[in-house]
C-alpha positions in Angstrom: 0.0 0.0 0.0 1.1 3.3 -1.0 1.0 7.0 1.2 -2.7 7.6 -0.6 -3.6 4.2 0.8 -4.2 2.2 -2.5 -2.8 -1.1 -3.0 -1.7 -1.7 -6.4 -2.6 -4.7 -8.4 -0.8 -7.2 -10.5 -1.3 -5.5 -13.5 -0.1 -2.4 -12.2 2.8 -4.1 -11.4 3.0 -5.8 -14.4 3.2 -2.5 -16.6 5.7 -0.8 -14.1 7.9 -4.2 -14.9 7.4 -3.8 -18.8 7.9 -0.1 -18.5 11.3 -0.6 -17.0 12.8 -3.3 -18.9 11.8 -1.1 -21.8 13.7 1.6 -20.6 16.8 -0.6 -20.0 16.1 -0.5 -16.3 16.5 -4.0 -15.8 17.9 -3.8 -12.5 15.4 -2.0 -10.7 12.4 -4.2 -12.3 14.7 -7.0 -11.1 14.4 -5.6 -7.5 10.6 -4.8 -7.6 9.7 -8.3 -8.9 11.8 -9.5 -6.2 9.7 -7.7 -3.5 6.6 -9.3 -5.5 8.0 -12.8 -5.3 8.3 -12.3 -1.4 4.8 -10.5 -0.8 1.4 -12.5 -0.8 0.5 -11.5 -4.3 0.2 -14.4 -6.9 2.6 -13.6 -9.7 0.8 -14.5 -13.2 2.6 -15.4 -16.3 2.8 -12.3 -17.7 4.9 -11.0 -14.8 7.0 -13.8 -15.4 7.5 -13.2 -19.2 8.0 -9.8 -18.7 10.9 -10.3 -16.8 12.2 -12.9 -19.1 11.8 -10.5 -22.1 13.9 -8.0 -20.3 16.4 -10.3 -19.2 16.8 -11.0 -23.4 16.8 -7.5 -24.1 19.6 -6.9 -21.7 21.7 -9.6 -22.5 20.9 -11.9 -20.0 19.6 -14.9 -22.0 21.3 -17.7 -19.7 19.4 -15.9 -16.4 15.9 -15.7 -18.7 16.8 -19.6 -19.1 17.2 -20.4 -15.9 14.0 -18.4 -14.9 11.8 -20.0 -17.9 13.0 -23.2 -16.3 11.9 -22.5 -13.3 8.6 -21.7 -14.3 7.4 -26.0 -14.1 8.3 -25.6 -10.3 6.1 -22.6 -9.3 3.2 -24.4 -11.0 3.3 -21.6 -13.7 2.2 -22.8 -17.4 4.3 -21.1 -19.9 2.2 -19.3 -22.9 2.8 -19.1 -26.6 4.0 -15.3 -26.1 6.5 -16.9 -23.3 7.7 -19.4 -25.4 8.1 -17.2 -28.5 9.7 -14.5 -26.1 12.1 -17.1 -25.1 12.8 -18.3 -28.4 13.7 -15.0 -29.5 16.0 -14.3 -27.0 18.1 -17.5 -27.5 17.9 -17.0 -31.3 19.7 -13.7 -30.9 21.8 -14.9 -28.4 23.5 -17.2 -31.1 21.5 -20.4 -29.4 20.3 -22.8 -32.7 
């Protein structure tokens, strides 16, 4: 909960993630989703993909591996924009 007393949502979180990563501030979405990984709100596959999409956009392919790996053990059910996000990432990465 913020000063004004509103909690925000997933999706709010959601497009402060994608809003970062877009604007090469991998780090501090890295922290935020983090915070959301340790509070009591259920993370959804699009928080998970936007993450990984960032991680691929800033180079990280092998930590945007490990994380879509991971994704089987949180009981979260990759999408065909997760897989295709993934995909991409290794395909520029030099991964055939």
């Amino acid at each position: 909960m913020d000063s004004s007393g509103v909690c925000p949502d997933i999706w709010t979180y959601n497009i402060l993630l994608g809003g970062l990563c877009d604007n090469g501030e991998l780090e501090k979405a890295l922290v935020i989703f983090e915070d959301m990984q340790k509070s009591e709100m259920g993370l959804d596959i699009v928080t998970y993909t936007t993450i990984i999409q960032g991680m691929c956009k800033a180079g990280k392919v092998e930590e945007a591996w490990g994380l879509f790996r991971s994704l089987s053990l949180k009981g979260v059910k990759p999408d065909v924009v997760t897989y295709t996000t993934m995909m991409l990432g290794l395909f520029r990465k030099g991964f055939h």
